[in-house]
mmCIF file of the N, C-alpha and C atoms, coordinates in Angstrom:
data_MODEL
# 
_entry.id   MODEL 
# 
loop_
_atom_site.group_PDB 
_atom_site.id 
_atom_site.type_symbol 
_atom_site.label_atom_id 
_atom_site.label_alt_id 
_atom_site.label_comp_id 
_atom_site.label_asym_id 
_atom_site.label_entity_id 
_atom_site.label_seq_id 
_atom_site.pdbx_PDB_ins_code 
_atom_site.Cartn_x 
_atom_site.Cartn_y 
_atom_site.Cartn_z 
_atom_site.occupancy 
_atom_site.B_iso_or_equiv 
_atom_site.pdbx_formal_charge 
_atom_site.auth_seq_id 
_atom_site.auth_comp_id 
_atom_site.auth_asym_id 
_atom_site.auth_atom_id 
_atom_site.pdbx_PDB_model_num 
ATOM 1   N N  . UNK A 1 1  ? -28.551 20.912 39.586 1.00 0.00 ? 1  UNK A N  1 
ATOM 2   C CA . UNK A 1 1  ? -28.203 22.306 39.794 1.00 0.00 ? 1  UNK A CA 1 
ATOM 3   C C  . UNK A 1 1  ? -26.677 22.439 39.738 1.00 0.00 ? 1  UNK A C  1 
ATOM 4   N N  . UNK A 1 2  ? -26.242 23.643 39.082 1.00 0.00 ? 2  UNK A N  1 
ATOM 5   C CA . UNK A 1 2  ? -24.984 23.696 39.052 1.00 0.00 ? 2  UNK A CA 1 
ATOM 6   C C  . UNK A 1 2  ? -24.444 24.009 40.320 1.00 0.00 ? 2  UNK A C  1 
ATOM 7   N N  . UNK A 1 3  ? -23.088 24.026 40.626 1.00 0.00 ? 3  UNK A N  1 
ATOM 8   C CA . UNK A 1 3  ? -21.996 24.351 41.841 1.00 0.00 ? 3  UNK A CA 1 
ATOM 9   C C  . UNK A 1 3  ? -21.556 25.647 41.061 1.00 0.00 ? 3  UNK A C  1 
ATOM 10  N N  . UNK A 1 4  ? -21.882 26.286 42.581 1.00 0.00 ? 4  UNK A N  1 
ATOM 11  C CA . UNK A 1 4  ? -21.763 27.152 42.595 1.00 0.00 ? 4  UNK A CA 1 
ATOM 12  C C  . UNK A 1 4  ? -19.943 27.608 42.737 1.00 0.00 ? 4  UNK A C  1 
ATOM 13  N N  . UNK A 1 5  ? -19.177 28.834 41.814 1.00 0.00 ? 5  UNK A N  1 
ATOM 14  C CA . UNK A 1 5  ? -18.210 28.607 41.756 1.00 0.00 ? 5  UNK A CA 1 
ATOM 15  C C  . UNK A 1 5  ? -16.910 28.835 42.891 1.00 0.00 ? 5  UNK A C  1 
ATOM 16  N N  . UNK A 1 6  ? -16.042 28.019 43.285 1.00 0.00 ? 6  UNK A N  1 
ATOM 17  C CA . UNK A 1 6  ? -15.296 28.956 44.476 1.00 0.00 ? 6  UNK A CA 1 
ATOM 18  C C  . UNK A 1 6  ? -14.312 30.071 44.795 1.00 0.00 ? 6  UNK A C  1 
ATOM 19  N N  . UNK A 1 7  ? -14.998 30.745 45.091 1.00 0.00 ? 7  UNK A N  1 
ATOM 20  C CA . UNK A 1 7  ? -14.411 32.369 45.309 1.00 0.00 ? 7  UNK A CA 1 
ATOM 21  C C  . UNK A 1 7  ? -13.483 32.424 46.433 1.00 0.00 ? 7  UNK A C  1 
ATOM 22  N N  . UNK A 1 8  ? -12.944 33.357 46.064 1.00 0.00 ? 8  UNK A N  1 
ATOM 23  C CA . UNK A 1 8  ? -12.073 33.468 47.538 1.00 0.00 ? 8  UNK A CA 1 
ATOM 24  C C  . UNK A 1 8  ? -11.800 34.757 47.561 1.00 0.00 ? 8  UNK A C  1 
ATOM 25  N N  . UNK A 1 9  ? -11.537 35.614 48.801 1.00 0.00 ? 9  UNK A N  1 
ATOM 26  C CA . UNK A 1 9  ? -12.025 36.889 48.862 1.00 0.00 ? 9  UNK A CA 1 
ATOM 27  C C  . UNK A 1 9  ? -10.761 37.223 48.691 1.00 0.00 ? 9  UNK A C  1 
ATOM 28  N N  . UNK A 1 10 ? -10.340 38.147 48.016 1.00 0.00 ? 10 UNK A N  1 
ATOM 29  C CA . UNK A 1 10 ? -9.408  39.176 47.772 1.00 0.00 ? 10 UNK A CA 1 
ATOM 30  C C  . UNK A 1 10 ? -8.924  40.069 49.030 1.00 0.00 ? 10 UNK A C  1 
ATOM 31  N N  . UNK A 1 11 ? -7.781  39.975 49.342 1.00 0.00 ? 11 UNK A N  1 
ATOM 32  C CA . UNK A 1 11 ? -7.335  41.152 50.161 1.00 0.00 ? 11 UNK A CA 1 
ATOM 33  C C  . UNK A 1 11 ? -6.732  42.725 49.694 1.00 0.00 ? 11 UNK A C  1 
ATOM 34  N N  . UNK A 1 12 ? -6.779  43.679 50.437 1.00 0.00 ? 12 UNK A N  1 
ATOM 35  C CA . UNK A 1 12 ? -6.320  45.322 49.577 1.00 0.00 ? 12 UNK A CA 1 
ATOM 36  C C  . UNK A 1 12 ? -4.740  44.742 51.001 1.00 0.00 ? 12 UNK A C  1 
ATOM 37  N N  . UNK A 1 13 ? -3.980  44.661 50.123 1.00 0.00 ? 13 UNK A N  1 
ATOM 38  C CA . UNK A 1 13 ? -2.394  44.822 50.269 1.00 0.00 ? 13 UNK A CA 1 
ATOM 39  C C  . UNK A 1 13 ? -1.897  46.374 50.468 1.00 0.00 ? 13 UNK A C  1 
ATOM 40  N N  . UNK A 1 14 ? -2.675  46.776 50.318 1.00 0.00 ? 14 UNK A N  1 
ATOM 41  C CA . UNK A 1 14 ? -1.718  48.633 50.700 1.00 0.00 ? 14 UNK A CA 1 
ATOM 42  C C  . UNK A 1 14 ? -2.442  48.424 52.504 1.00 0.00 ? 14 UNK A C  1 
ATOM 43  N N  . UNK A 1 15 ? -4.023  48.101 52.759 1.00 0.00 ? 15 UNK A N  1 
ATOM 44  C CA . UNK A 1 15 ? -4.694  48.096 54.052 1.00 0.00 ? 15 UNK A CA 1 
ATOM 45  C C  . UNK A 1 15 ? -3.900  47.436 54.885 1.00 0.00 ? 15 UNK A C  1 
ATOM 46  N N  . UNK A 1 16 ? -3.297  45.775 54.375 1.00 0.00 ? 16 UNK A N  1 
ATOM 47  C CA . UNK A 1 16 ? -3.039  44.984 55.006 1.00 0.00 ? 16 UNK A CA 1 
ATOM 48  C C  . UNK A 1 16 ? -1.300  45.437 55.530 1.00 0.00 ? 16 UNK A C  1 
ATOM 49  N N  . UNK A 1 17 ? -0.775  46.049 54.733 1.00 0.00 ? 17 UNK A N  1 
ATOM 50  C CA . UNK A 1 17 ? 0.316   46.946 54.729 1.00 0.00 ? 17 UNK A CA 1 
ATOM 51  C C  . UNK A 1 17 ? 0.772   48.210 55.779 1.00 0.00 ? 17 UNK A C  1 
ATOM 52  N N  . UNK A 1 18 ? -0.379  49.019 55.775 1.00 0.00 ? 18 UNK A N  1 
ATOM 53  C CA . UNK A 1 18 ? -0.664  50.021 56.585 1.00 0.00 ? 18 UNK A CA 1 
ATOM 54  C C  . UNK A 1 18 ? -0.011  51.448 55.971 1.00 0.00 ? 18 UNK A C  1 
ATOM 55  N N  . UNK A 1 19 ? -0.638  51.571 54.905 1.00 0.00 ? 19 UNK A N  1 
ATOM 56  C CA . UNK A 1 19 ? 0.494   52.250 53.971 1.00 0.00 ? 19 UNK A CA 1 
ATOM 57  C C  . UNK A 1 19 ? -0.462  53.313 53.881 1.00 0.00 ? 19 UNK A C  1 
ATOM 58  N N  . UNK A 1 20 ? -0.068  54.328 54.538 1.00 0.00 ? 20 UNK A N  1 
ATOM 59  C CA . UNK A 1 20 ? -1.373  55.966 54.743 1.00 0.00 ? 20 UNK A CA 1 
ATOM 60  C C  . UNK A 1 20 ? -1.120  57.049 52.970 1.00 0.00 ? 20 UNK A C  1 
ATOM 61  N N  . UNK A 1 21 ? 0.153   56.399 52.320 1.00 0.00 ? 21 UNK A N  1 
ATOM 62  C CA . UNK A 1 21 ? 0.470   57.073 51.439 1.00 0.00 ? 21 UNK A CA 1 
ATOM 63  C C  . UNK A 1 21 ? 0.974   56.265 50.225 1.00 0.00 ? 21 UNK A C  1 
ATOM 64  N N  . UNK A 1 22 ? 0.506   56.199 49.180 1.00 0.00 ? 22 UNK A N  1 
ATOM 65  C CA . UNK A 1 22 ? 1.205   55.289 47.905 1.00 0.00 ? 22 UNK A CA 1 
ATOM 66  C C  . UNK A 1 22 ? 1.737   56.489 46.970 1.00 0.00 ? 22 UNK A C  1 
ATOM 67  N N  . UNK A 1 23 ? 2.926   55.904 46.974 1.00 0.00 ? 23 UNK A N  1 
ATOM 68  C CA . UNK A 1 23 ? 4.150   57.169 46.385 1.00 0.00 ? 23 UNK A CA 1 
ATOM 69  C C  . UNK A 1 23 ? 4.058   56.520 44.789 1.00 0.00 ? 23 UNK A C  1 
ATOM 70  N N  . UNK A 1 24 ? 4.298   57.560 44.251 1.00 0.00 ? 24 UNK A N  1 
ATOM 71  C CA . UNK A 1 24 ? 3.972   57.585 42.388 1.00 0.00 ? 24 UNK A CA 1 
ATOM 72  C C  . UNK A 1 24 ? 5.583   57.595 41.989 1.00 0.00 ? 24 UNK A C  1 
ATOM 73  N N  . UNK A 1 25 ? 6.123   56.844 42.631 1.00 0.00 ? 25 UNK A N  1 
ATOM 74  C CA . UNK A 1 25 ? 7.542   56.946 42.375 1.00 0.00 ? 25 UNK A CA 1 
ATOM 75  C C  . UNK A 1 25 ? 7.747   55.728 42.568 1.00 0.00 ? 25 UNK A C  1 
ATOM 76  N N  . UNK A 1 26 ? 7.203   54.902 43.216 1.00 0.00 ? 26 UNK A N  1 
ATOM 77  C CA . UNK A 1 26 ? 7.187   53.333 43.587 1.00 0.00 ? 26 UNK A CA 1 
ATOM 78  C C  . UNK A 1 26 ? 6.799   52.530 42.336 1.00 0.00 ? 26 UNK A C  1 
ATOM 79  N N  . UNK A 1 27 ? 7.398   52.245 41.577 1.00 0.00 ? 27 UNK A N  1 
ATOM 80  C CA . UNK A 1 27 ? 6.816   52.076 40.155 1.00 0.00 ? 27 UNK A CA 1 
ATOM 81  C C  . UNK A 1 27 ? 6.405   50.445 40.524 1.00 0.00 ? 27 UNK A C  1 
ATOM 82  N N  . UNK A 1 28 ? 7.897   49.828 41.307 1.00 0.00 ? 28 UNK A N  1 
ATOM 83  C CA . UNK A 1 28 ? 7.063   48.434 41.262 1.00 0.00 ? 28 UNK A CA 1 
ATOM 84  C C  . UNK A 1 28 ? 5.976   47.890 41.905 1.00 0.00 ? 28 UNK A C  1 
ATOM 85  N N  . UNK A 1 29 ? 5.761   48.876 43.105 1.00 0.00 ? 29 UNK A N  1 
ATOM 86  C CA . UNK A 1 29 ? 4.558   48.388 43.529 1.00 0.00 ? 29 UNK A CA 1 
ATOM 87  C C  . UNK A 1 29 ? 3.332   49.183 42.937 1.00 0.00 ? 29 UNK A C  1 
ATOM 88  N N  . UNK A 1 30 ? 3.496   49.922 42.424 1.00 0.00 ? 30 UNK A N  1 
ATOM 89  C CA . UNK A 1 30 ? 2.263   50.572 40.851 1.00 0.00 ? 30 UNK A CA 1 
ATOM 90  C C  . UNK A 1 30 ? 1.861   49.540 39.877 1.00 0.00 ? 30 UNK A C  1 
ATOM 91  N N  . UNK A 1 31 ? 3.317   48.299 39.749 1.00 0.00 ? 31 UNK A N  1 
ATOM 92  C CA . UNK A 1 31 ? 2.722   47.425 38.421 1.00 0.00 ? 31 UNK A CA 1 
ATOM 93  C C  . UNK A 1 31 ? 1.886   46.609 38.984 1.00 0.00 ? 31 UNK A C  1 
ATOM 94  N N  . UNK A 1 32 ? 1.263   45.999 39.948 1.00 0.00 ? 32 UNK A N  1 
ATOM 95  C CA . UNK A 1 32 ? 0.599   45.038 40.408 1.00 0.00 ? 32 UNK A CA 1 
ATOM 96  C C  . UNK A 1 32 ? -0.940  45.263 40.360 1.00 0.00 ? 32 UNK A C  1 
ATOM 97  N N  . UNK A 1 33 ? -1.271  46.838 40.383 1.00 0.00 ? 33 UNK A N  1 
ATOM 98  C CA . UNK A 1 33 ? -2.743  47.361 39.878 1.00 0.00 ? 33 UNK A CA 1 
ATOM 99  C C  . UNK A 1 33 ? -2.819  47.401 38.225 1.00 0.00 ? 33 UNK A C  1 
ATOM 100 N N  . UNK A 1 34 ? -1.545  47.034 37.187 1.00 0.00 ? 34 UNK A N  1 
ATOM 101 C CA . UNK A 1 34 ? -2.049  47.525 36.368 1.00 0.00 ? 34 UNK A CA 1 
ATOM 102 C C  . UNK A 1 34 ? -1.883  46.391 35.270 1.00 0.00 ? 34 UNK A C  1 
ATOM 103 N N  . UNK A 1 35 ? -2.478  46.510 34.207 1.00 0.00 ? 35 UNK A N  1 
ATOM 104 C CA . UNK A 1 35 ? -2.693  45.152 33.448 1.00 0.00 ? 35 UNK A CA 1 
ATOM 105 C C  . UNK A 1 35 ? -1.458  45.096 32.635 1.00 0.00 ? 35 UNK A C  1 
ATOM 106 N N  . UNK A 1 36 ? -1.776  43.755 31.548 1.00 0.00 ? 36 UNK A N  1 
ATOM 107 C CA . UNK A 1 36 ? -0.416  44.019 30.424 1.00 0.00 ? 36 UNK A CA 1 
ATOM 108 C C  . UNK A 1 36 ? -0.232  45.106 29.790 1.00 0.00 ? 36 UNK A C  1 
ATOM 109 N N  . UNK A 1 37 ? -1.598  45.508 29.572 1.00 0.00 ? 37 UNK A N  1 
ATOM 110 C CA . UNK A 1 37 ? -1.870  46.858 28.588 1.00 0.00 ? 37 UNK A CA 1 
ATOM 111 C C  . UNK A 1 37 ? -1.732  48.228 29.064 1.00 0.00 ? 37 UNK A C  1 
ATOM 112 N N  . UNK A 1 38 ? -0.798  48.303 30.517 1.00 0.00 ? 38 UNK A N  1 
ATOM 113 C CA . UNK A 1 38 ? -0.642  49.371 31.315 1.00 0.00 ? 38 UNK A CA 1 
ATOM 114 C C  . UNK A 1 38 ? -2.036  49.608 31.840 1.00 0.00 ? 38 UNK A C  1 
ATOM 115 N N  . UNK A 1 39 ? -3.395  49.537 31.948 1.00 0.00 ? 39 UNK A N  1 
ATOM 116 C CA . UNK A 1 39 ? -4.621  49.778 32.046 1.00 0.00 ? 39 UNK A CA 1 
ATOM 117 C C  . UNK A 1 39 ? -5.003  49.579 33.575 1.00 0.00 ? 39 UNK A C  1 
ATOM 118 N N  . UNK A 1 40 ? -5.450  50.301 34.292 1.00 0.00 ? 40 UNK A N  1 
ATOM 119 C CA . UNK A 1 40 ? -5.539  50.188 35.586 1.00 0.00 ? 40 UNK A CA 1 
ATOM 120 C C  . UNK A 1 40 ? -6.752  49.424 35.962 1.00 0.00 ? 40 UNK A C  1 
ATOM 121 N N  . UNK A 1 41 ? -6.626  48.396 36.886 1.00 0.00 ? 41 UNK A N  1 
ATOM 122 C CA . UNK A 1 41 ? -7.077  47.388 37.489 1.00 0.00 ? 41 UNK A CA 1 
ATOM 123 C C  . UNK A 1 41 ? -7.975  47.445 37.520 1.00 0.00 ? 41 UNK A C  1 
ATOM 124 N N  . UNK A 1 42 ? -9.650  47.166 37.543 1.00 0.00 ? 42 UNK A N  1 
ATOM 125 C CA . UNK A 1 42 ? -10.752 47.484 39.069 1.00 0.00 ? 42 UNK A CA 1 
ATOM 126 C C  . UNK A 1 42 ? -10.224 46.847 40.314 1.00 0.00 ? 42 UNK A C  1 
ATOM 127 N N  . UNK A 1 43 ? -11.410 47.640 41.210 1.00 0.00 ? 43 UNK A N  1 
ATOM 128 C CA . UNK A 1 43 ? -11.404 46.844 42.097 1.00 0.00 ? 43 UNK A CA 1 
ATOM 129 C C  . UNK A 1 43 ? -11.284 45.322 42.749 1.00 0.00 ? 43 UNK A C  1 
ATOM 130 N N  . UNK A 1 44 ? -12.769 44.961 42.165 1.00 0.00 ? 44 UNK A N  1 
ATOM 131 C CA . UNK A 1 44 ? -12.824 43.889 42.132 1.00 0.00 ? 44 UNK A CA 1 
ATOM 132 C C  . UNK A 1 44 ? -12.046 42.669 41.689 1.00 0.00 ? 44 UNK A C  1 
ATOM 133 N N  . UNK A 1 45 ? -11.071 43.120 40.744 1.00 0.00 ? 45 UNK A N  1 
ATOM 134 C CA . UNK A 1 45 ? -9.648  42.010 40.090 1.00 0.00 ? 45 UNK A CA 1 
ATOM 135 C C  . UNK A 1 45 ? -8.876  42.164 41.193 1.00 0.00 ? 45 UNK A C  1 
ATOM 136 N N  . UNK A 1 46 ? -8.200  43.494 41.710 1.00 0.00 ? 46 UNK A N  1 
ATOM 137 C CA . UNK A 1 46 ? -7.558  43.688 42.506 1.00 0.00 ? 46 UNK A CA 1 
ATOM 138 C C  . UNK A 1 46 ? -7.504  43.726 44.214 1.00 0.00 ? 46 UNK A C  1 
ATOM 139 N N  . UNK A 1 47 ? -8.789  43.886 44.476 1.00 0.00 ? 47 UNK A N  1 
ATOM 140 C CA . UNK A 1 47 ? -8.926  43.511 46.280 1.00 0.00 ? 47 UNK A CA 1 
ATOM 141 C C  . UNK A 1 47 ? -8.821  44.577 46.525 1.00 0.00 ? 47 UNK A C  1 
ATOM 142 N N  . UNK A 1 48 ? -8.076  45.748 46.327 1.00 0.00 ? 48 UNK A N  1 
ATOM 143 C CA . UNK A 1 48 ? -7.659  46.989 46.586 1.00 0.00 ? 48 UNK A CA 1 
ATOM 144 C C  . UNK A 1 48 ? -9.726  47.602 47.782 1.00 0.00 ? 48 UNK A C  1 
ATOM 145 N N  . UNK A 1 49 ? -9.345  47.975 48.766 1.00 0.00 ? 49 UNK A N  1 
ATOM 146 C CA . UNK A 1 49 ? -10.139 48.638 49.510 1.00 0.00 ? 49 UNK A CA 1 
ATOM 147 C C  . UNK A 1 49 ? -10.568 49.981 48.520 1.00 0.00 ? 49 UNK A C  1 
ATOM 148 N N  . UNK A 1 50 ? -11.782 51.159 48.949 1.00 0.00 ? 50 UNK A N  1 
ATOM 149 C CA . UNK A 1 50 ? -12.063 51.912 48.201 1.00 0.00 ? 50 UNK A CA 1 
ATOM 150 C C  . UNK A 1 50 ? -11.097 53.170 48.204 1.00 0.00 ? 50 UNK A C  1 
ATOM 151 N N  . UNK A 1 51 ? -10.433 53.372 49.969 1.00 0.00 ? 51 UNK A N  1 
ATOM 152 C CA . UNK A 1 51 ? -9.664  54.487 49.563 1.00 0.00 ? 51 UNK A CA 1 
ATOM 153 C C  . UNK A 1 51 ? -8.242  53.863 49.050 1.00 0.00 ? 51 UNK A C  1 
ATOM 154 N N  . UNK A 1 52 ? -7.695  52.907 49.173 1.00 0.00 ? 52 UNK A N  1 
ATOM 155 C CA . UNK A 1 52 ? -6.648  52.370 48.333 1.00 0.00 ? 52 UNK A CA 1 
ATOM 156 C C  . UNK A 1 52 ? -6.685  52.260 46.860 1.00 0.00 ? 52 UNK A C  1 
ATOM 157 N N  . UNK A 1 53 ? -7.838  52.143 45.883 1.00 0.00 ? 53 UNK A N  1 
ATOM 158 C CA . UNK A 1 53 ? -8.076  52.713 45.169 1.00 0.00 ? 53 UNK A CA 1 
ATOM 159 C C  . UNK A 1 53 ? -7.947  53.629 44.479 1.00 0.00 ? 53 UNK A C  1 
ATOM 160 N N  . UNK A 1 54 ? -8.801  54.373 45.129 1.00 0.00 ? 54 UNK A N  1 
ATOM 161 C CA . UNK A 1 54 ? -8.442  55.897 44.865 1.00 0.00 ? 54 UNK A CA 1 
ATOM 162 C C  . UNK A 1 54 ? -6.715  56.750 44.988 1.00 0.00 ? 54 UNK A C  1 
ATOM 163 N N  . UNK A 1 55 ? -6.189  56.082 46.053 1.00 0.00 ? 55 UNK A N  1 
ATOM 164 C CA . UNK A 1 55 ? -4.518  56.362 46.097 1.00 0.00 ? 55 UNK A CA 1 
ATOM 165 C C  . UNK A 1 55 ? -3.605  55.544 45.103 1.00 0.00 ? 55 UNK A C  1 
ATOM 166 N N  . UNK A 1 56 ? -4.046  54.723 44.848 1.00 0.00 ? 56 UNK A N  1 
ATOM 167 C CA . UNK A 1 56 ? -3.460  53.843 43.446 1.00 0.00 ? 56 UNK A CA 1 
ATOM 168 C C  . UNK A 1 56 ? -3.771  55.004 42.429 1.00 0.00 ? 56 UNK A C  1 
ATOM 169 N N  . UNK A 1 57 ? -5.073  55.025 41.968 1.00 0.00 ? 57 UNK A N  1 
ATOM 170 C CA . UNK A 1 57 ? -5.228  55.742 40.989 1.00 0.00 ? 57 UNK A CA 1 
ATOM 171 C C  . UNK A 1 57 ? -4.900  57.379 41.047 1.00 0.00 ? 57 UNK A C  1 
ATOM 172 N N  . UNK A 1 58 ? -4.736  57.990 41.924 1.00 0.00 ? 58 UNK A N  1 
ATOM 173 C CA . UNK A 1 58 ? -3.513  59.229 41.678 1.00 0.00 ? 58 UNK A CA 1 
ATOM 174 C C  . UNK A 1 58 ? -2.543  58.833 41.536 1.00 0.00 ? 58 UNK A C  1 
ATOM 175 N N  . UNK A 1 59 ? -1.618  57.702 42.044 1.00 0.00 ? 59 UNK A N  1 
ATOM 176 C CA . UNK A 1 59 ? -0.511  57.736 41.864 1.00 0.00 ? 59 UNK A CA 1 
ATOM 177 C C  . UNK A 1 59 ? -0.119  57.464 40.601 1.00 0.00 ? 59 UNK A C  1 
ATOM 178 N N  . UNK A 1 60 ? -1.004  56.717 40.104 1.00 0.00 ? 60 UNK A N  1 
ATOM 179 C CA . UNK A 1 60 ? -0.560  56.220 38.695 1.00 0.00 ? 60 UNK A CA 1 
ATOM 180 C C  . UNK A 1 60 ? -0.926  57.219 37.637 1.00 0.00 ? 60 UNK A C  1 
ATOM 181 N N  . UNK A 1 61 ? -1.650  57.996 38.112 1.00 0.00 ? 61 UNK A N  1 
ATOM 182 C CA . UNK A 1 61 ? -1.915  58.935 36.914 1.00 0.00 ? 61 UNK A CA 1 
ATOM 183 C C  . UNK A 1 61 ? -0.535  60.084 37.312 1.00 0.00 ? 61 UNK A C  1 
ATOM 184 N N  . UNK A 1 62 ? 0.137   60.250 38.714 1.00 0.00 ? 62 UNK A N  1 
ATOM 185 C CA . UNK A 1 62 ? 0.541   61.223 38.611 1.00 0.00 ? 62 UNK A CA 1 
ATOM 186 C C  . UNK A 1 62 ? 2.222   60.397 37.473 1.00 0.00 ? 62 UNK A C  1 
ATOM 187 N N  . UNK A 1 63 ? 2.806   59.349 37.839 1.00 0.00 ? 63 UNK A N  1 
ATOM 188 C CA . UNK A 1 63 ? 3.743   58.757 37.839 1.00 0.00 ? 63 UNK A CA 1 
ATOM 189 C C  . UNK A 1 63 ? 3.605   58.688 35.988 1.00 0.00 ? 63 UNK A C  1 
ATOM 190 N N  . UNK A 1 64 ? 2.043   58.466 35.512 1.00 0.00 ? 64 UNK A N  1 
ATOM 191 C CA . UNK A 1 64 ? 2.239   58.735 33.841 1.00 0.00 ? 64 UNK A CA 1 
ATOM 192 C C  . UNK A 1 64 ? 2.467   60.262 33.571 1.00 0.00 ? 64 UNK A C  1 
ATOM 193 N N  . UNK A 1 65 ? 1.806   61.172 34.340 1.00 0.00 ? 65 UNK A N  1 
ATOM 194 C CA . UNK A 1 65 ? 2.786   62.603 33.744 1.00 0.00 ? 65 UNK A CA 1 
ATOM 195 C C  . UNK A 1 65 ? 3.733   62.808 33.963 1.00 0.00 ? 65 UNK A C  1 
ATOM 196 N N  . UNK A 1 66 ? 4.471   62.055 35.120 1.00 0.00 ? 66 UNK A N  1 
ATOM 197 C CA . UNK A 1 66 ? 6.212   62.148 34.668 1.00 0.00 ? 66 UNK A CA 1 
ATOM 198 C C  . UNK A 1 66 ? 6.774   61.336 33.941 1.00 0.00 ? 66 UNK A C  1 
ATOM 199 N N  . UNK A 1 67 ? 6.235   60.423 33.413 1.00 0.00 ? 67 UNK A N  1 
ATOM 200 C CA . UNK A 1 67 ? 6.824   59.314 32.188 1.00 0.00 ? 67 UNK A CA 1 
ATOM 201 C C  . UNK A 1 67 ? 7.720   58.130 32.831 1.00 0.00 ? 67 UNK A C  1 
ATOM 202 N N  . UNK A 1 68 ? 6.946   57.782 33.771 1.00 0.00 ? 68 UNK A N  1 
ATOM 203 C CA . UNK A 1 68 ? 7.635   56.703 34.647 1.00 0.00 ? 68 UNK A CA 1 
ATOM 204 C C  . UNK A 1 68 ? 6.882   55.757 34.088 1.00 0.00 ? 68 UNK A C  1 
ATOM 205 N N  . UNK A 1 69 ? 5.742   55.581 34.226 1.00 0.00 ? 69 UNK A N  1 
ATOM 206 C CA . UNK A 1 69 ? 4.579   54.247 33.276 1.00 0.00 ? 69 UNK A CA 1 
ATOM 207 C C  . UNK A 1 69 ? 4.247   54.664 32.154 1.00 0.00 ? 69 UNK A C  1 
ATOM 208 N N  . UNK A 1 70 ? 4.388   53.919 31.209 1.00 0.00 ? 70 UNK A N  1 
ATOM 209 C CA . UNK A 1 70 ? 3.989   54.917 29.823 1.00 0.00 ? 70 UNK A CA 1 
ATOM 210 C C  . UNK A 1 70 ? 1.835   54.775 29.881 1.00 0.00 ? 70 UNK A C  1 
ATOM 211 N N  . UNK A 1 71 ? 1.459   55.717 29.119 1.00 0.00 ? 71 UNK A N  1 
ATOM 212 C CA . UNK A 1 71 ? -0.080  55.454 29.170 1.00 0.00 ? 71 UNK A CA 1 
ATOM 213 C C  . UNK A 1 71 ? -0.629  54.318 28.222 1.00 0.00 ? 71 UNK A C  1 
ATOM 214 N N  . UNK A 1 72 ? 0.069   53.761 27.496 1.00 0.00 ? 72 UNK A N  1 
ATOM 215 C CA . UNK A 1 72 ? -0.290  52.799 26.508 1.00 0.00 ? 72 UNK A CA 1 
ATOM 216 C C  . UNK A 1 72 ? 0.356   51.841 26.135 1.00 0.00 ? 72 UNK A C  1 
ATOM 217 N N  . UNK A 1 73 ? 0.450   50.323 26.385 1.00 0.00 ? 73 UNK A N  1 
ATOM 218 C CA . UNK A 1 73 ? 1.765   49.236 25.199 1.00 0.00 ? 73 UNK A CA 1 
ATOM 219 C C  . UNK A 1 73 ? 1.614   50.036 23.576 1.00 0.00 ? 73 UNK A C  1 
ATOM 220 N N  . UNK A 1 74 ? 2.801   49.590 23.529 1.00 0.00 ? 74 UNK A N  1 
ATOM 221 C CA . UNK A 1 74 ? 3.172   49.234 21.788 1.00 0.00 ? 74 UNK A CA 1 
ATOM 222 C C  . UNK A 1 74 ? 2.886   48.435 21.530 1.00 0.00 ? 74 UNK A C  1 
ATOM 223 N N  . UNK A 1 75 ? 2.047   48.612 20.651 1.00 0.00 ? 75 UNK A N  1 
ATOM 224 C CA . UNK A 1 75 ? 1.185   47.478 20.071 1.00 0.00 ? 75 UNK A CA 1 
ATOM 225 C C  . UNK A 1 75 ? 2.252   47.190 18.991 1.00 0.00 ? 75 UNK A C  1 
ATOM 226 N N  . UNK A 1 76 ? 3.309   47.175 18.621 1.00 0.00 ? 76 UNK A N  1 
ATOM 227 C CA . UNK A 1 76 ? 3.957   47.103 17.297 1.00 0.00 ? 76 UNK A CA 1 
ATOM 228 C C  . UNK A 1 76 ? 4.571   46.114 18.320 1.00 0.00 ? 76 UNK A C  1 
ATOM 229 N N  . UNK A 1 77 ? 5.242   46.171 19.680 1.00 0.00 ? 77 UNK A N  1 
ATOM 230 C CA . UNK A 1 77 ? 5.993   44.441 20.176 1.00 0.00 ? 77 UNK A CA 1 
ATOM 231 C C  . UNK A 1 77 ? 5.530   43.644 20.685 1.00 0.00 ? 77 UNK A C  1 
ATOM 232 N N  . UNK A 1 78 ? 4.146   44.075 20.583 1.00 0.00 ? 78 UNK A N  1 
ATOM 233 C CA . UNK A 1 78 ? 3.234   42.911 21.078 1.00 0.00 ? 78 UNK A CA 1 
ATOM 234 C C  . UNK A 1 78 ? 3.253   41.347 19.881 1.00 0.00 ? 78 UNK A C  1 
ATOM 235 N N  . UNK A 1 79 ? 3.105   41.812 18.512 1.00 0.00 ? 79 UNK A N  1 
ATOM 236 C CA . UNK A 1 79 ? 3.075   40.848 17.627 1.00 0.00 ? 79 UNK A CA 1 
ATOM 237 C C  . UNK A 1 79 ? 3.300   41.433 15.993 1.00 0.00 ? 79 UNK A C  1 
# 
């Protein structure tokens, strides 16, 4: 039988933080939910709790309509 693989549980860093508000102006702590491809995290990659989540993901949507994160890489400097 195979072994089973070892997991280790993810923590939500805004919970562990105590952070009642994630500001869309905080760009660097915005990049840590989001992939190379600017693409926002799940959960499950990220640990993020459900309402931390959800406050990630306004912020980052609000922080792309002011043009602080762009919504997409350039794929032209990628390769």
């Amino acid at each position: 039988m195979a072994e089973k693989g070892k997991f280790f549980k993810r923590h939500c860093k805004y919970s562990e933080a105590k952070l009642e508000y994630v500001d869309y102006k905080d760009v660097h702590l915005l990049k840590h939910t989001l992939s190379e491809r600017f693409k926002i995290m799940p959960r499950r990659l990220t640990g993020n709790s459900k309402v931390a989540q959800d406050l990630v993901k306004a912020a980052i949507k609000r922080a792309r309509h002011m043009a602080l994160i762009p919504y997409t890489a350039d794929r032209s400097a990628i390769g």
